[in-house]
LOZA-44348 format. One record per residue (C-alpha): residue in one letter; x negated, y negated, z; residue number from 1. Coordinates in Angstrom, 3 decimals. Layout:
N
<r resn="A" px="X" py="Y" pz="Z" resi="NUM"/>
...
***
This chain:
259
<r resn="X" px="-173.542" py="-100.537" pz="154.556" resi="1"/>
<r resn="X" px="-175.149" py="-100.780" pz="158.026" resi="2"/>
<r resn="X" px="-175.706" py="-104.538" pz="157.726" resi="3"/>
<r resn="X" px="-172.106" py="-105.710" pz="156.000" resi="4"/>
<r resn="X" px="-173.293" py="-109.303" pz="156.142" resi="5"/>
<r resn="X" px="-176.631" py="-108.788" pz="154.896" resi="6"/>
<r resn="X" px="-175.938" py="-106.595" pz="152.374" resi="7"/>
<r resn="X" px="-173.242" py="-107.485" pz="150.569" resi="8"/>
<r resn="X" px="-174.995" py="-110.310" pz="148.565" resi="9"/>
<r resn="X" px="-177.278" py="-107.903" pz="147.169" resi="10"/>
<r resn="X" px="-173.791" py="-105.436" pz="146.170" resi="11"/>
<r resn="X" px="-172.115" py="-108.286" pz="144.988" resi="12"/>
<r resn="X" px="-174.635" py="-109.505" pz="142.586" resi="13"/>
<r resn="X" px="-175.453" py="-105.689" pz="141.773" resi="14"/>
<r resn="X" px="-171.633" py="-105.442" pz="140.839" resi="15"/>
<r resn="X" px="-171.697" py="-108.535" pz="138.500" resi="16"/>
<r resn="X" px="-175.200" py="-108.570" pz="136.991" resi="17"/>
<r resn="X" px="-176.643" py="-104.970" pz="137.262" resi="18"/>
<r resn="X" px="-176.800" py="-102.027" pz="134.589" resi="19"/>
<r resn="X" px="-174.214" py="-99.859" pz="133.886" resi="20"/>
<r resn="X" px="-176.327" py="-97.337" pz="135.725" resi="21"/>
<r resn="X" px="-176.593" py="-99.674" pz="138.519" resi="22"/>
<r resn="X" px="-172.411" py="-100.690" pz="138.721" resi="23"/>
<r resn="X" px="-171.788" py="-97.281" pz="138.742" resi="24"/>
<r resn="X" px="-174.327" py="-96.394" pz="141.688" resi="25"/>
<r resn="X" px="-173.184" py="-99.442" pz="143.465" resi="26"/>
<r resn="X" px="-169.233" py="-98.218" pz="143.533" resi="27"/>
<r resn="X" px="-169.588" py="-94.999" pz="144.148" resi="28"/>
<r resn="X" px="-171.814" py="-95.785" pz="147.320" resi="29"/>
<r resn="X" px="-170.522" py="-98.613" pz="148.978" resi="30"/>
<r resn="X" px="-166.614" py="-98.313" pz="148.287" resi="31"/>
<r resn="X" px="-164.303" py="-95.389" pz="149.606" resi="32"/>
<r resn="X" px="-162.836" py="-92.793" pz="148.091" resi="33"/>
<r resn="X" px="-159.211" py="-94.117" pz="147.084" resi="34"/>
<r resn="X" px="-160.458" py="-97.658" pz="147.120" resi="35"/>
<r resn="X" px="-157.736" py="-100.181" pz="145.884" resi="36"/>
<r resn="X" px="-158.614" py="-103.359" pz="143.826" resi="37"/>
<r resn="X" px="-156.462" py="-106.601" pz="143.343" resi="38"/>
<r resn="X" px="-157.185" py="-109.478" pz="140.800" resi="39"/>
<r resn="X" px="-155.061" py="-111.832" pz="139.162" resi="40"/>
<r resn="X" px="-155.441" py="-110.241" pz="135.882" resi="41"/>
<r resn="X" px="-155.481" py="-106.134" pz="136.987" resi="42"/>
<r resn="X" px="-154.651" py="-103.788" pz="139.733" resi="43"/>
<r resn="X" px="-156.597" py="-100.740" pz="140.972" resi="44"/>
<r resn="X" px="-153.791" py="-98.540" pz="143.379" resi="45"/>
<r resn="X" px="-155.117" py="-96.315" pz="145.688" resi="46"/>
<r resn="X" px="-155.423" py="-92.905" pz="144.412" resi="47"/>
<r resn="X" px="-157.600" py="-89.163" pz="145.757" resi="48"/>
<r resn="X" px="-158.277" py="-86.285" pz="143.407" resi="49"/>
<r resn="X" px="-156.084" py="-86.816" pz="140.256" resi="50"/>
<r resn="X" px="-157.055" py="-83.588" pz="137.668" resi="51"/>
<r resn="X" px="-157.253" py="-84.776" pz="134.311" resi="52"/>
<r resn="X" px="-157.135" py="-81.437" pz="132.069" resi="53"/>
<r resn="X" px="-160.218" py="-81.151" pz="130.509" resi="54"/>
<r resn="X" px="-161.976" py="-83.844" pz="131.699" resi="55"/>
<r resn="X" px="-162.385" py="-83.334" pz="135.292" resi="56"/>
<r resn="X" px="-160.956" py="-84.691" pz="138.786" resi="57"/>
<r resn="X" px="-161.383" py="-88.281" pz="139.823" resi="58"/>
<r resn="X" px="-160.373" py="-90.706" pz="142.573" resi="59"/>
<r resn="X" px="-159.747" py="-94.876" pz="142.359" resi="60"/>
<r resn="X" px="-163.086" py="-95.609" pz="142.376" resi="61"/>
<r resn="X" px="-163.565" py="-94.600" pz="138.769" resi="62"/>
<r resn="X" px="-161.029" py="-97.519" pz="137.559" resi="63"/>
<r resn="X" px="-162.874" py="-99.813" pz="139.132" resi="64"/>
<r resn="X" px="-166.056" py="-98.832" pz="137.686" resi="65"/>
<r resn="X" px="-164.028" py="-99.077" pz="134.380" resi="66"/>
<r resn="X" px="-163.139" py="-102.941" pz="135.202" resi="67"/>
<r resn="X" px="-166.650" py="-103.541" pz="136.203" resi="68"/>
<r resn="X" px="-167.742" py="-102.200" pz="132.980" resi="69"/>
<r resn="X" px="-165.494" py="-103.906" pz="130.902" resi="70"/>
<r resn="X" px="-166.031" py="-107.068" pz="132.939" resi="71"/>
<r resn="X" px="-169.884" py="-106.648" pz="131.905" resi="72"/>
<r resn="X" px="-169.045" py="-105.497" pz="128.052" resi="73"/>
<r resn="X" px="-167.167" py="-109.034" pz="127.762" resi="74"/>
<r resn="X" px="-169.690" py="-111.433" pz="129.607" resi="75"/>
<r resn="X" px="-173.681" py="-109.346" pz="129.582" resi="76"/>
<r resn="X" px="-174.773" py="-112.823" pz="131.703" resi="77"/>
<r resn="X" px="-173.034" py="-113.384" pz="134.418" resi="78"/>
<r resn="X" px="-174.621" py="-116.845" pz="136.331" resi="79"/>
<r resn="X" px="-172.976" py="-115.895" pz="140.064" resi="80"/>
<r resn="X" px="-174.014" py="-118.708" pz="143.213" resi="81"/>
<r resn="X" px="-172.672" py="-116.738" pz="146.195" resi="82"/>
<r resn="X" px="-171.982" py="-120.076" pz="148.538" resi="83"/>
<r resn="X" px="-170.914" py="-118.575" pz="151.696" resi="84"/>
<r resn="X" px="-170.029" py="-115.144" pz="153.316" resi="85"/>
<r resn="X" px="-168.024" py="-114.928" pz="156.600" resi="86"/>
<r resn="X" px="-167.984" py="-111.183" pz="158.436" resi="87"/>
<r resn="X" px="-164.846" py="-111.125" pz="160.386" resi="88"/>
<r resn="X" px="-166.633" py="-108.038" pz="162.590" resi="89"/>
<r resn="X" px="-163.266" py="-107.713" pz="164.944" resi="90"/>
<r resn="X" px="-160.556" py="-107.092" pz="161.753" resi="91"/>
<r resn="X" px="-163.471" py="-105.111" pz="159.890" resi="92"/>
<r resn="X" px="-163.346" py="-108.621" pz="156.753" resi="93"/>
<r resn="X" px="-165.465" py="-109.683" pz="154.574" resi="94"/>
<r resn="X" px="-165.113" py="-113.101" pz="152.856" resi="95"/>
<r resn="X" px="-166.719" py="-114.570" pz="150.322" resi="96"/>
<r resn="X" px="-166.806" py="-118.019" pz="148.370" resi="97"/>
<r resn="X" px="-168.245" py="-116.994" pz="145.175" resi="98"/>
<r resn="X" px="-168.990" py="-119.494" pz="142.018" resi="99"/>
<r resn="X" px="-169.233" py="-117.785" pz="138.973" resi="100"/>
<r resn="X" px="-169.777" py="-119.171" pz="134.978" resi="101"/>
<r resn="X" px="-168.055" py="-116.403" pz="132.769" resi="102"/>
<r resn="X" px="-168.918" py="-116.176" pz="129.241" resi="103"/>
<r resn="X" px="-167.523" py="-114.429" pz="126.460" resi="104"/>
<r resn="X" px="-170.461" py="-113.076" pz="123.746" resi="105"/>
<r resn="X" px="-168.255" py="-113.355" pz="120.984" resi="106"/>
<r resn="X" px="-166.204" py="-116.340" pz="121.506" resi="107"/>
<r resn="X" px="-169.074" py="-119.620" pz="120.728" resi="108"/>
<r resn="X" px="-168.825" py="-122.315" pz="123.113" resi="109"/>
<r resn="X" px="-166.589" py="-120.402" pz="125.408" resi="110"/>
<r resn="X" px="-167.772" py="-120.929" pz="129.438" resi="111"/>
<r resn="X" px="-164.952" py="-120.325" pz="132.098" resi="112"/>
<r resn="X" px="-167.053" py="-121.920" pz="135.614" resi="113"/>
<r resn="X" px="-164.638" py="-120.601" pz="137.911" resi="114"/>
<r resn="X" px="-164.916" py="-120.308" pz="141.756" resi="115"/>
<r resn="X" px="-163.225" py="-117.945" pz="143.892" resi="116"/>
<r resn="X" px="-162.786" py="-116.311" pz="146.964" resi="117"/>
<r resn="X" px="-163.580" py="-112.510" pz="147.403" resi="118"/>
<r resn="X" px="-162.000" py="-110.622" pz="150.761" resi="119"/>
<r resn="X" px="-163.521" py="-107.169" pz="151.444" resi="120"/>
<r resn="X" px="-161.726" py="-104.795" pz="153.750" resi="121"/>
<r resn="X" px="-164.052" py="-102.654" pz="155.417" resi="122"/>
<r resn="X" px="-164.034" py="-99.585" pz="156.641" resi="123"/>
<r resn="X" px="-166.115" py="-96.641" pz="158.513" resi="124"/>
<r resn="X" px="-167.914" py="-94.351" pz="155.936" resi="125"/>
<r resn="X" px="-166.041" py="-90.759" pz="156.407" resi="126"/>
<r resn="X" px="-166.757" py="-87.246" pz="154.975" resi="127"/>
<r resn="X" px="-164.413" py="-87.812" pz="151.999" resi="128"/>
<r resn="X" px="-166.148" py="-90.883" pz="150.939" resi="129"/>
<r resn="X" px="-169.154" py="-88.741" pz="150.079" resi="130"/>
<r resn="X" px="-167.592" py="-88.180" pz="146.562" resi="131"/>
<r resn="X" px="-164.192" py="-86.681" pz="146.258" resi="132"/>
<r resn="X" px="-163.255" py="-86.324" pz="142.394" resi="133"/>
<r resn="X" px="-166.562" py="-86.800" pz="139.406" resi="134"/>
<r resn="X" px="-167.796" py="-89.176" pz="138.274" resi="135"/>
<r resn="X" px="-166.958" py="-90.219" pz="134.998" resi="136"/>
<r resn="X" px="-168.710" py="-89.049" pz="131.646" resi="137"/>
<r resn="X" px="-171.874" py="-89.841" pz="130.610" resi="138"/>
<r resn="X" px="-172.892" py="-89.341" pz="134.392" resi="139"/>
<r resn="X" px="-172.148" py="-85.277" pz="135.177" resi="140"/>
<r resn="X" px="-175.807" py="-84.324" pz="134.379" resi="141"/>
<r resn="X" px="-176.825" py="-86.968" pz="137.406" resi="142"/>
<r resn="X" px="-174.073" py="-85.663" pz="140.040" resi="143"/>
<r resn="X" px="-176.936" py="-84.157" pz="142.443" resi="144"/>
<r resn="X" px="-179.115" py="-88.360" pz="142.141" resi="145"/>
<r resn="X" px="-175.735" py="-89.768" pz="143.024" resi="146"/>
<r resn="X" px="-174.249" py="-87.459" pz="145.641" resi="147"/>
<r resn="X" px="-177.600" py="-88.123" pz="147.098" resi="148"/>
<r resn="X" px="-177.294" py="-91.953" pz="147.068" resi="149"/>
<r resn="X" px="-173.736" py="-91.290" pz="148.030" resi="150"/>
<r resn="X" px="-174.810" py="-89.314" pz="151.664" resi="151"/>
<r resn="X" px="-177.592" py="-92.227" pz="152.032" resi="152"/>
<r resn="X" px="-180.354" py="-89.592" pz="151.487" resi="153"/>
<r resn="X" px="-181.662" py="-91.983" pz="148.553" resi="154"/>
<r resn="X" px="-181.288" py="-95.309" pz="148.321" resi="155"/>
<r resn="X" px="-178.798" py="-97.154" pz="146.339" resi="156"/>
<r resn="X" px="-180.615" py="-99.911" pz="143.742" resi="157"/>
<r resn="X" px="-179.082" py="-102.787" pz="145.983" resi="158"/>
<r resn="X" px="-180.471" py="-101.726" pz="148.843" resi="159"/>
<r resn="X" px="-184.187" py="-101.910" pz="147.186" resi="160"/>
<r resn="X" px="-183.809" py="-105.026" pz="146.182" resi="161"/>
<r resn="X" px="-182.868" py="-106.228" pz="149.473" resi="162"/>
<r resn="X" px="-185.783" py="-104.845" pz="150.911" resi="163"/>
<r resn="X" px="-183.191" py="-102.874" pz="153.441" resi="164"/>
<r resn="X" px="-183.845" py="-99.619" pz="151.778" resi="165"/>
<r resn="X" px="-185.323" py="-96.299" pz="154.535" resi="166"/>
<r resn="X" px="-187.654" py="-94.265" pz="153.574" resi="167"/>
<r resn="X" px="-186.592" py="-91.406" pz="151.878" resi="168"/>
<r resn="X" px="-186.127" py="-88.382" pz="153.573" resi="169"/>
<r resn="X" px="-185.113" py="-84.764" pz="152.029" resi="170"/>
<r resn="X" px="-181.134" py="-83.372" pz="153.312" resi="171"/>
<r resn="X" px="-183.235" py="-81.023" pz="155.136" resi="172"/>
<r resn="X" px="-185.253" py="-83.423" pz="157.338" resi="173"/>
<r resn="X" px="-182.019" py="-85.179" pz="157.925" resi="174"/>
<r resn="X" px="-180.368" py="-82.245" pz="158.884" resi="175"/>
<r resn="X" px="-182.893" py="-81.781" pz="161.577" resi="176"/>
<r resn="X" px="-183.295" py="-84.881" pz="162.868" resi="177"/>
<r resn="X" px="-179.427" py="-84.603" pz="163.649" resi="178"/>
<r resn="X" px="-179.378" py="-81.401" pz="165.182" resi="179"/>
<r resn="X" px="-182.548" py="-82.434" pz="167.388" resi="180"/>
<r resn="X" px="-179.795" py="-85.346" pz="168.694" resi="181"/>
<r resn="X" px="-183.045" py="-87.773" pz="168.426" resi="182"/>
<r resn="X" px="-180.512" py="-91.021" pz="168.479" resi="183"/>
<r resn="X" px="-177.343" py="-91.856" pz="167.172" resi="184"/>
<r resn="X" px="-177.829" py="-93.559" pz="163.723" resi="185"/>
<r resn="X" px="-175.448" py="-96.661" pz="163.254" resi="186"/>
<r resn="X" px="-171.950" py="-97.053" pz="162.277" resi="187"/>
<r resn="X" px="-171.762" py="-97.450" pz="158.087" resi="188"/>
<r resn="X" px="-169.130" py="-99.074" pz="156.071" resi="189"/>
<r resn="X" px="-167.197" py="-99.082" pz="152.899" resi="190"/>
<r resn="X" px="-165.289" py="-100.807" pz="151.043" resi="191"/>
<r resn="X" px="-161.419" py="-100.148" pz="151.159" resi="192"/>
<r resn="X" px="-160.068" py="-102.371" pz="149.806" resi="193"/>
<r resn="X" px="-161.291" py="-105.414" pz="147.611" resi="194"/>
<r resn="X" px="-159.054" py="-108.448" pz="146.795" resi="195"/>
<r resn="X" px="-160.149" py="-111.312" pz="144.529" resi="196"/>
<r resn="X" px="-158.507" py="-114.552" pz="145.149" resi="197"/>
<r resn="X" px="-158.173" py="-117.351" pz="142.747" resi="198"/>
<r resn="X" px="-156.547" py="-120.840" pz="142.508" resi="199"/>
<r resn="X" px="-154.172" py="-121.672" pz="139.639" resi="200"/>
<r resn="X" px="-156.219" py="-123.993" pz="137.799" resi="201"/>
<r resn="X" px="-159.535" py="-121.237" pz="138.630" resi="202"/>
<r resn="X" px="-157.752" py="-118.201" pz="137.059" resi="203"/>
<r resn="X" px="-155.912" py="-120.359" pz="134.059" resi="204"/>
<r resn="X" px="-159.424" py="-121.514" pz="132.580" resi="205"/>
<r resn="X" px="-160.255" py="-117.694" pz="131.626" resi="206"/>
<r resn="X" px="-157.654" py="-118.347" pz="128.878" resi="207"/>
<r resn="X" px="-157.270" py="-121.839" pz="128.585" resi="208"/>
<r resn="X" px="-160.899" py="-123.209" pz="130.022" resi="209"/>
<r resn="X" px="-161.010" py="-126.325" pz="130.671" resi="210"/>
<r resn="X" px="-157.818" py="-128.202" pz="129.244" resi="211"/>
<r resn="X" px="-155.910" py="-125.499" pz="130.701" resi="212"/>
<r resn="X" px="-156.964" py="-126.315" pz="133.758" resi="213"/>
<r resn="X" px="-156.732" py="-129.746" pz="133.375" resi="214"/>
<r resn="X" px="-152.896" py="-129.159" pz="132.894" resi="215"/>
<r resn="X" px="-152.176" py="-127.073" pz="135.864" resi="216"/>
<r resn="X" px="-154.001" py="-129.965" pz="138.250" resi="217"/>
<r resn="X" px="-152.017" py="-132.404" pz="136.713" resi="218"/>
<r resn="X" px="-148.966" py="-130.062" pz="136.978" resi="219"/>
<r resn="X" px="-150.021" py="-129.760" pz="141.130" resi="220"/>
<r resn="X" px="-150.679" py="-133.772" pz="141.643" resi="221"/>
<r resn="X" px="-147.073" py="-134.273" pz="139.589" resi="222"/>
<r resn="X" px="-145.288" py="-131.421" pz="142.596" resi="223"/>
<r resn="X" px="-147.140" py="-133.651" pz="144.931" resi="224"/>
<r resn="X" px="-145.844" py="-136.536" pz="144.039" resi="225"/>
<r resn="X" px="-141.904" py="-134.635" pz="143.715" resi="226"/>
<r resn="X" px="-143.020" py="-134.272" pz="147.375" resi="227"/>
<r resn="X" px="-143.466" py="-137.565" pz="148.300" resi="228"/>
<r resn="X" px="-140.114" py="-138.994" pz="146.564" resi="229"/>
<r resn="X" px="-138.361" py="-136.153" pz="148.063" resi="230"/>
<r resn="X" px="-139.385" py="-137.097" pz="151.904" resi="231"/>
<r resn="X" px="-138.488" py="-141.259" pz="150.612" resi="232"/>
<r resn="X" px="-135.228" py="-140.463" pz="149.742" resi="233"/>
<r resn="X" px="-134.386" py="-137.568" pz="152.367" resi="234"/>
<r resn="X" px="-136.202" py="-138.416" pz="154.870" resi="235"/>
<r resn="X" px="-133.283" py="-140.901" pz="156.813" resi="236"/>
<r resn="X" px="-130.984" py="-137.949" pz="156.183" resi="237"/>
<r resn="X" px="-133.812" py="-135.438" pz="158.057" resi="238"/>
<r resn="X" px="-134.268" py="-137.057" pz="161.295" resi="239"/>
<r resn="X" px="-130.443" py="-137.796" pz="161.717" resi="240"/>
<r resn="X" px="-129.873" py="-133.381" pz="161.248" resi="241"/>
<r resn="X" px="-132.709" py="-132.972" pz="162.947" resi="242"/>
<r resn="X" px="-133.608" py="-135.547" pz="165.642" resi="243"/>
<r resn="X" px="-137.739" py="-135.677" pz="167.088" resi="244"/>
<r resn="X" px="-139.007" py="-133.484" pz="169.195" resi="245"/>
<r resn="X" px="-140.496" py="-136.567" pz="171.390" resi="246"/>
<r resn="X" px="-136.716" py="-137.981" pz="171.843" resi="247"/>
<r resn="X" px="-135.103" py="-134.768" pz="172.595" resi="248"/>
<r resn="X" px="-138.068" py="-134.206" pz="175.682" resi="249"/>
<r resn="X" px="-137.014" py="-137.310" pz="176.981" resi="250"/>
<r resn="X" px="-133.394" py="-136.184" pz="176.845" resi="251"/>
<r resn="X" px="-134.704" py="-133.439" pz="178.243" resi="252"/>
<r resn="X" px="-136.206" py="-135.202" pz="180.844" resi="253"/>
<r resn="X" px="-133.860" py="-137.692" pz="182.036" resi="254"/>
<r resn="X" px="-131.618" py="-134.883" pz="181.979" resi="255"/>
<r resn="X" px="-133.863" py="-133.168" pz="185.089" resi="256"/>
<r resn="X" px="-134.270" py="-136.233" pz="186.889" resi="257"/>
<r resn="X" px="-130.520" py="-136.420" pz="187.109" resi="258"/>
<r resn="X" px="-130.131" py="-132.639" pz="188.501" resi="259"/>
***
């Protein structure tokens, strides 16, 4: 990505509602090799060129695809509002508020709306991102398409549909428009590191829905309210261990005006 903050809608929604074809293009572009995932649920570690006898050599990026997928097996429609979308350009963030109505095909009735908040560590696109380990099977006759999307010769379906997508130019072209130093072409980034973030009542209503939800707010207001009886009855005790700030300045105080 060249654009983080304009493009990452379009990933996002390419991630959630696109073809398999399309998930798989949109991982294996636009996050790093060894790319680590967090949810409440599952846990992608970060991981380079593990050999699998027999089946071929693979990085991190391939378990994600495989949540993605799995995500998109369980709910085909996926209704997604992205709401808002912060870059935090100085500590290379992304965050996202993202509402999202998950549905299970073979569940009736069942409709988790849940809303949650998405951070994306960023980082700048190196040589190794360009495809370390294969992709998973059925995609080894299409290695050459997607090593090309990879390098940015092609672009990725997310990028089309943004309308951000360059004309496409051969490896050779590229090649020597480099060596001819005509311009330095802009800093692009990747995903290192993506973390979804989700309240307790949010995450509970994927396997409760809505009464289970229900009972963790009422759970939270009844904390709140051990709070609140907890600062009535302690509170005296409190300020006699540990006296106001405001009345130990003036100590403080007419303690220099006596010096």
């Amino acid at each position: 990505m060249e654009n983080p903050a304009q493009e990452i809608k379009h990933v996002i929604r390419t991630l959630t509602q696109g073809t398999p074809d399309e998930q798989h293009d949109a991982i294996y572009r636009y996050f790093a090799s060894g790319a680590t995932f967090e949810h409440p649920f599952c846990r992608v570690p970060s991981f380079k060129n593990l050999h699998v006898p027999g089946v071929g050599t693979f990085d991190s990026r391939a378990l994600i695809t495989a949540i993605y997928r799995w995500y998109k097996i369980l709910s085909p429609k996926i209704d997604l509002e992205i709401e808002s979308c912060v870059h935090d350009e100085r500590a290379n963030l992304i965050y996202l508020t993202i509402f999202q109505i998950f549905s299970i095909w073979f569940i009736p009735f069942y409709r988790a709306p849940v809303r949650l908040v998405t951070v994306l560590h960023l980082a700048p696109y190196t040589a190794s991102d360009k495809g370390e380990g294969s992709p998973p099977p059925p995609y080894h006759a299409a290695q050459e398409k997607l090593h090309a999307v990879q390098v940015g010769a092609e672009p990725s379906y997310a990028a089309v549909t943004s309308g951000d997508a360059p004309a496409v130019t051969s490896p050779t072209s590229t090649t020597a428009a480099e060596s001819s130093g005509s311009g330095s072409s802009p800093t692009r980034y990747v995903i290192a590191k993506q973390q979804d973030l989700y309240q307790v009542n949010e995450f509970v209503k994927f396997v409760s829905l809505a009464p289970g939800s229900l009972a963790a707010t009422l759970l939270q207001l009844l904390v709140t309210l051990v709070c609140l009886a907890g600062v009535v009855v302690l509170g005296p005790l409190v300020k006699a261990v540990w006296p106001s700030s405001s009345a130990g300045a003036k100590e403080g105080g007419g303690k220099e005006k006596q010096r």
